[in-house]
NUROTI-192453 format. One line per 4 residues: their letters; for each residue x, y, z of N, C-alpha, C. Coordinates in nm, 3 decimals. Example, Ala and Ser with C-alpha at 12.3 -4.5 7.8 and 13.67 -1.06 7.14 Angstrom:
BEGIN
as> 1.319/-0.569/0.780/1.230/-0.450/0.780/1.320/-0.330/0.780  1.285/-0.225/0.708/1.367/-0.106/0.714/1.290/0.003/0.787 $
//
This chain:
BEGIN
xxxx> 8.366/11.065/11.151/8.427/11.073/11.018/8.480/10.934/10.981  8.433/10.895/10.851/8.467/10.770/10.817/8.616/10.790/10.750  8.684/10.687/10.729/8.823/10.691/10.654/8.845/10.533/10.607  8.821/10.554/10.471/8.879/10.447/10.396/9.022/10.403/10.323 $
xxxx> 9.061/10.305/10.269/9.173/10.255/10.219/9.126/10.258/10.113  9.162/10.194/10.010/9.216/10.147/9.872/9.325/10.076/9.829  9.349/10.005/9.776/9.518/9.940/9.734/9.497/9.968/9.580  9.620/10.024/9.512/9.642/9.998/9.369/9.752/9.890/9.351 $
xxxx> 9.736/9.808/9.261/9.839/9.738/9.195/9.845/9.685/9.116  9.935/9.627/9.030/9.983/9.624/8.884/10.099/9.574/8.884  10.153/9.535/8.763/10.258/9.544/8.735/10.338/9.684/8.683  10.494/9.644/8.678/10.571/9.799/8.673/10.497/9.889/8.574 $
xxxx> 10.517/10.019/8.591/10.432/10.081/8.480/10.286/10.104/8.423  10.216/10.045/8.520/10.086/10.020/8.451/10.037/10.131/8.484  10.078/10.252/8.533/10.010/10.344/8.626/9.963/10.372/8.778  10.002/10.306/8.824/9.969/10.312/8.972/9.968/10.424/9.030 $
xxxx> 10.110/10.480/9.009/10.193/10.620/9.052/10.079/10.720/9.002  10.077/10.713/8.893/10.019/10.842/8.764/9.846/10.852/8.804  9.822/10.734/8.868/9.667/10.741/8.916/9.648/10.782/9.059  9.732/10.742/9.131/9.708/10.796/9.245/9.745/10.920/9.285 $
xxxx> 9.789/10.966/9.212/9.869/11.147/9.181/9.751/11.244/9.101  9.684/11.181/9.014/9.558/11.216/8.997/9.425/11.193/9.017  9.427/11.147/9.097/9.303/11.159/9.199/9.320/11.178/9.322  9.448/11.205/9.371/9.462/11.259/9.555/9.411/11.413/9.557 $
xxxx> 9.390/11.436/9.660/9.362/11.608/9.696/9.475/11.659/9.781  9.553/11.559/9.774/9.676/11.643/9.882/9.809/11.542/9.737  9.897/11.665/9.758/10.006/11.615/9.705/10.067/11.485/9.763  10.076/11.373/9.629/10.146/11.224/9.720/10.244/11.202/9.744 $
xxxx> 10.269/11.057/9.857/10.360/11.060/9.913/10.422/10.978/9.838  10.524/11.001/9.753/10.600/10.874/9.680/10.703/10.777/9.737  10.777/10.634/9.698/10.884/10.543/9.783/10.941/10.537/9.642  10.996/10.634/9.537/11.017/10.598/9.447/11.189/10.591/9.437 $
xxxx> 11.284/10.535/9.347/11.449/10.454/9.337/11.468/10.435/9.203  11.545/10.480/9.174/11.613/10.442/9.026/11.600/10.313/8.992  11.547/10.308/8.891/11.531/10.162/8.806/11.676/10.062/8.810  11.714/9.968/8.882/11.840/9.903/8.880/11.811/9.758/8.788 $
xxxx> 11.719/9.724/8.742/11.711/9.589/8.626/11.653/9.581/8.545  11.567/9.518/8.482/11.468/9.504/8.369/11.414/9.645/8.366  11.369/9.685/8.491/11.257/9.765/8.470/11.310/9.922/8.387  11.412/9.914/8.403/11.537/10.081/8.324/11.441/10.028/8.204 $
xxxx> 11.429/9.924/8.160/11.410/9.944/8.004/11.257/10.033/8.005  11.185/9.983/8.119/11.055/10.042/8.105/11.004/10.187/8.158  11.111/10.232/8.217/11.116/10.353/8.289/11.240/10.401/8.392  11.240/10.489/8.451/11.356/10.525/8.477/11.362/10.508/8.617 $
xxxx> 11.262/10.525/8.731/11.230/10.470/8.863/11.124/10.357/8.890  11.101/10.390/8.994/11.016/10.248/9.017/10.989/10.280/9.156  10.837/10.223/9.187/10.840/10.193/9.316/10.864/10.144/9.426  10.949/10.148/9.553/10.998/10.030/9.606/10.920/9.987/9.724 $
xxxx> 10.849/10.132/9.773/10.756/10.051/9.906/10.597/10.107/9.906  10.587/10.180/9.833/10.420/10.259/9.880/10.435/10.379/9.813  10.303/10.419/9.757/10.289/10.541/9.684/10.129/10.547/9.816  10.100/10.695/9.863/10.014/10.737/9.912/9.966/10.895/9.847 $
xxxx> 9.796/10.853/9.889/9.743/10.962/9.846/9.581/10.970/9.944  9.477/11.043/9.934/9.427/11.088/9.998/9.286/11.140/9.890  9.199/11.111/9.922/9.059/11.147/9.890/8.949/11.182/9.954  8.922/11.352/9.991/8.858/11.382/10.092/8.692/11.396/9.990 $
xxxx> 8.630/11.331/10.074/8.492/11.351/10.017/8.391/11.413/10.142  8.290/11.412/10.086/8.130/11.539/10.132/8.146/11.425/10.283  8.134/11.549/10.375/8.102/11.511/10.527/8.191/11.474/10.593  8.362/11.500/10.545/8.469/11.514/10.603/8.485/11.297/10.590 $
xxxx> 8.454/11.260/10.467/8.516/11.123/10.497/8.625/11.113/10.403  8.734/11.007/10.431/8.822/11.054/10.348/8.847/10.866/10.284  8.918/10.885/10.160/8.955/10.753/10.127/9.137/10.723/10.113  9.207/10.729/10.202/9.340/10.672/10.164/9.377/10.592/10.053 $
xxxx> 9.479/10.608/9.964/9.540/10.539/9.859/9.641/10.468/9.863  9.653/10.382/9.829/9.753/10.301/9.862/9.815/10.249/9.737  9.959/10.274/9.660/9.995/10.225/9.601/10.103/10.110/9.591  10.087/10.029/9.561/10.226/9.860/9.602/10.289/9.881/9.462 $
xxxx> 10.435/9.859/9.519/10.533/9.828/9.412/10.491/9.709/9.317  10.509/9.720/9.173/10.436/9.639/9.090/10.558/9.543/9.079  10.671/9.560/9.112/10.788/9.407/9.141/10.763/9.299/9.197  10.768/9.191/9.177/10.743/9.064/9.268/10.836/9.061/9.376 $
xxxx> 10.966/9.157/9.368/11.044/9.134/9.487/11.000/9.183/9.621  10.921/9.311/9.581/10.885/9.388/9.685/10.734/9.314/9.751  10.726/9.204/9.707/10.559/9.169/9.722/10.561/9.127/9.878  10.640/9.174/9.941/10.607/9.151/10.115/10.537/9.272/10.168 $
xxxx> 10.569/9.354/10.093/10.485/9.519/10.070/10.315/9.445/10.084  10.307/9.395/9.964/10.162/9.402/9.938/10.016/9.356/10.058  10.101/9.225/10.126/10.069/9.219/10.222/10.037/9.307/10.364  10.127/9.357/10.409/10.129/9.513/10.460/10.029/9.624/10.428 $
xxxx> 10.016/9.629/10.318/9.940/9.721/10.230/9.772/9.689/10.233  9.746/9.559/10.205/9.632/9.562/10.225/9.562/9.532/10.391  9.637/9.527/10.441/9.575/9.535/10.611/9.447/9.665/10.614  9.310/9.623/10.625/9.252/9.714/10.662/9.192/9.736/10.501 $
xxxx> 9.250/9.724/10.427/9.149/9.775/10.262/9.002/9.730/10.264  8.954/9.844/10.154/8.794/9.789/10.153/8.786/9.746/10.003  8.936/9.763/9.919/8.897/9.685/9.803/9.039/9.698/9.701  9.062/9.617/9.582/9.155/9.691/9.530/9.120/9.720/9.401 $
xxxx> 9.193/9.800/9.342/9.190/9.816/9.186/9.365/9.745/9.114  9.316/9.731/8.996/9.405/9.633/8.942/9.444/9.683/8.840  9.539/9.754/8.833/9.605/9.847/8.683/9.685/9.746/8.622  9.663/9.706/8.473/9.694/9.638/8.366/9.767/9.743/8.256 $
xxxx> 9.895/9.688/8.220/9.922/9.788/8.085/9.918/9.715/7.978  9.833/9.753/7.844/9.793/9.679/7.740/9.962/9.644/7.668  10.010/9.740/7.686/10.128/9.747/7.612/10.248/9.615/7.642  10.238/9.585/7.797/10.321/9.463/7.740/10.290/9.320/7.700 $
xxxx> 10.369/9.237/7.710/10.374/9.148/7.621/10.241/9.053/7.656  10.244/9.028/7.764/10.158/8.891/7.797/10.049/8.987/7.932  9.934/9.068/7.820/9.886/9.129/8.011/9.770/9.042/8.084  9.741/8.887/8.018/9.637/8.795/8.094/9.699/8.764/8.179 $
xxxx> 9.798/8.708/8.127/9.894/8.631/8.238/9.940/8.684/8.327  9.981/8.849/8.335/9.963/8.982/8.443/9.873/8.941/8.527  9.744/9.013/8.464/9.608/8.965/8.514/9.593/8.848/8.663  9.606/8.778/8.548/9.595/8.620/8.663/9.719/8.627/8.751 $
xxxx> 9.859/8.680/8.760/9.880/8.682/8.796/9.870/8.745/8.983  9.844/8.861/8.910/9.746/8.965/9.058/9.670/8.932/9.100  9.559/8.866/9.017/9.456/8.835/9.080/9.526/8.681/9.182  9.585/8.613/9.136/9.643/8.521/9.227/9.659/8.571/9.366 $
xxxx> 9.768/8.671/9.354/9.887/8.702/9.471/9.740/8.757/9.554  9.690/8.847/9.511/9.562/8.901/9.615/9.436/8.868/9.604  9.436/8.688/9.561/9.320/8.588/9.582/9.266/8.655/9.713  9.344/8.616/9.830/9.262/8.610/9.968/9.229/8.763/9.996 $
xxxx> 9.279/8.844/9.934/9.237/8.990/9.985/9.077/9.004/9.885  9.090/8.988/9.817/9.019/9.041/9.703/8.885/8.938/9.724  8.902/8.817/9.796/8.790/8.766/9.815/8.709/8.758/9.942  8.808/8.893/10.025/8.733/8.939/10.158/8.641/9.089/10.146 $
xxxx> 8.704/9.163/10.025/8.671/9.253/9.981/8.630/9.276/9.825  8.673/9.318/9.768/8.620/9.353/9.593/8.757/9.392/9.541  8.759/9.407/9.352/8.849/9.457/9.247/8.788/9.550/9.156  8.874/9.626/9.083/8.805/9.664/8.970/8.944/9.676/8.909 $
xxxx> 8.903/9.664/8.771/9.011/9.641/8.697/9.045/9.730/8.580  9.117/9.795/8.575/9.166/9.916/8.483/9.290/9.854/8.366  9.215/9.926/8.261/9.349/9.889/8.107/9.443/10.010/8.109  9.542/9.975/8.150/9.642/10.128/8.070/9.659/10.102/7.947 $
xxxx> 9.713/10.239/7.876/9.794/10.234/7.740/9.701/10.166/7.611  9.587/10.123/7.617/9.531/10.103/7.525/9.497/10.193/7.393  9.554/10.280/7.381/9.586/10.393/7.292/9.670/10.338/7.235  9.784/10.271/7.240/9.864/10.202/7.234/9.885/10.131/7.159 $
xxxx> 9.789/9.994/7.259/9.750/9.889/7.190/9.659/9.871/7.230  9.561/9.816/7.109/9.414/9.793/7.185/9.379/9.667/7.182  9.480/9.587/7.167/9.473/9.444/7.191/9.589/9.356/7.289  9.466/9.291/7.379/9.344/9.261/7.359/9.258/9.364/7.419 $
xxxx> 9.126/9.342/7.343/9.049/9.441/7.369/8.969/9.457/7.540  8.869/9.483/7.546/8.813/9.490/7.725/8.694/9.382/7.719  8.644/9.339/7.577/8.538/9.283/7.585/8.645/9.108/7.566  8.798/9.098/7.552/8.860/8.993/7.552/8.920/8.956/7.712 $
xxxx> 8.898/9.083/7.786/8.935/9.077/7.908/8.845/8.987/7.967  8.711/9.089/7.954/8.594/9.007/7.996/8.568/8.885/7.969  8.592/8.836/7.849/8.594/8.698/7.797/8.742/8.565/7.889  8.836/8.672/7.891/8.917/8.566/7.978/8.868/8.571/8.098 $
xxxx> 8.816/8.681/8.202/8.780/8.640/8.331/8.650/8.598/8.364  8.581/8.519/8.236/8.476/8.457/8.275/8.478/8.357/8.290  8.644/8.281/8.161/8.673/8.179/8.141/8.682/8.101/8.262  8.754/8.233/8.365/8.795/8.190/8.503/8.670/8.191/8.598 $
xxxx> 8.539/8.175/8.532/8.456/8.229/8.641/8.440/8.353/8.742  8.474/8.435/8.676/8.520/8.586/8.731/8.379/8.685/8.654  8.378/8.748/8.703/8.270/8.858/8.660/8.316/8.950/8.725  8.403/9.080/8.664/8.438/9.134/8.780/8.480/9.329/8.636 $
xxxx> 8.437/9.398/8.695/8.474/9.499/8.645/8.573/9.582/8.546  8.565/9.587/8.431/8.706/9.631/8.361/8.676/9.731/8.279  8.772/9.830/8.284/8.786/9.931/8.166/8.884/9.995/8.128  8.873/10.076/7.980/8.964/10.082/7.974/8.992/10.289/8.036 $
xxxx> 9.107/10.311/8.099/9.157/10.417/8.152/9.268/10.450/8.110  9.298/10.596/8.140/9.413/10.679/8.090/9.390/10.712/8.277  9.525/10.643/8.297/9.594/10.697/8.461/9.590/10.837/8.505  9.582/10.922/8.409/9.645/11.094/8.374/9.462/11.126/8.365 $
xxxx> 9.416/11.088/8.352/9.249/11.149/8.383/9.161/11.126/8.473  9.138/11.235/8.552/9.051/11.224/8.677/8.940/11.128/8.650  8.884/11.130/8.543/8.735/11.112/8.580/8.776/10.948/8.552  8.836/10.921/8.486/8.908/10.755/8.425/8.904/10.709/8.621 $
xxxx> 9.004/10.779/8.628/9.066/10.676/8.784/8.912/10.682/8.870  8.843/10.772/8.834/8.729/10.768/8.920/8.615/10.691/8.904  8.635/10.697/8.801/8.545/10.583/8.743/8.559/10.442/8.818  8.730/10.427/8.827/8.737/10.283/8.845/8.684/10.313/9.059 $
xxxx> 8.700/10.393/9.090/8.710/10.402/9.235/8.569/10.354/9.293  8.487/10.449/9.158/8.338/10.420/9.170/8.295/10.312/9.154  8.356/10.246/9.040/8.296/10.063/9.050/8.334/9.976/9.152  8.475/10.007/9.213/8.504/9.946/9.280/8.397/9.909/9.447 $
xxxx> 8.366/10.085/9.454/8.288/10.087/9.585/8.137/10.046/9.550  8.124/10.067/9.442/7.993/10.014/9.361/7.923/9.860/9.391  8.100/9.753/9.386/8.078/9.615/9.353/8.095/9.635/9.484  8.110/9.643/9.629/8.094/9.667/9.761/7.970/9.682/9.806 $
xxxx> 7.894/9.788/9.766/7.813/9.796/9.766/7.649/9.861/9.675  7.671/9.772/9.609/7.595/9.788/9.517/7.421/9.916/9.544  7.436/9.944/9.682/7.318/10.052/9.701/7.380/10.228/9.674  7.481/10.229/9.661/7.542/10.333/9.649/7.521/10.382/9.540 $
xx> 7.480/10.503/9.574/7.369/10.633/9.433/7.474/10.789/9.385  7.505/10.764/9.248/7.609/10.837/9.220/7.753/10.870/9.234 $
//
């Protein structure tokens, strides 16, 4: 029986929590704490060490979830977290202010992970706001020489988070059928 990882991460709010809660098959394990700074304005908890979840697929293999606190304080987490991943996904929320600079930001902090393994990159809240759009995403991470997966998702829909799970294992391995 095979058993895989995953890492989600983002900044606060982008969904991390709300995706990995809908797509686990076992109820998750949350590290969640009352919002004590900025983040109250954006919600009322927050993550402080790991959100887990669980994805059992055909032939008893399973994929572990891994969610990292989207705080820069907690970013000793993230490290920890990706020990062992086969890739991450990258939850963006359209809604705040500056989400390239998000963007680049993550993609920074998990340069060296992400270039031992793969990303895929998910829009929250674009209901929201739909700017910038996914085809401006694409346009900034080419700027960067990036070619790398994006769409836009609602955290709260199975087939959304699955989507991104699927590209992710997709850009891994690109022989993989359905």
């Amino acid at each position: 029986m095979n058993q895989y990882k995953i890492i989600f991460t983002g900044p606060v709010g982008a969904g991390k929590t709300t995706a990995i809660t809908t797509i686990s098959d076992a109820p998750p394990i949350k590290t969640d704490a009352a919002a004590s700074d900025m983040t109250k304005n954006r919600k009322p908890s927050t993550t402080v060490a790991m959100d887990y979840g669980v994805m059992n697929l055909a032939g008893g293999e399973k994929i572990h979830l891994y969610g990292t606190p989207g705080q820069e304080r907690f970013d000793f987490m993230w490290d920890i977290l990706t020990v062992g991943g086969i890739g991450l996904i990258l939850l963006l929320d359209n809604t705040r202010d500056y989400p390239f600079k998000d963007m680049k930001f993550f993609l920074d902090a998990f340069d060296k992970f992400i270039n031992q393994t793969g990303v895929a990159i998910g829009v929250t809240q674009m209901d929201l706001n739909n700017k910038p759009s996914i085809d401006e995403y694409h346009a900034q991470l080419h700027s960067q020489g990036l070619k790398l997966p994006v769409f836009s998702v609602d955290a709260r829909e199975k087939n959304d988070v699955s989507l991104l799970v699927q590209a992710l294992l997709f850009s891994l391995d690109p022989g993989l059928i359905g």
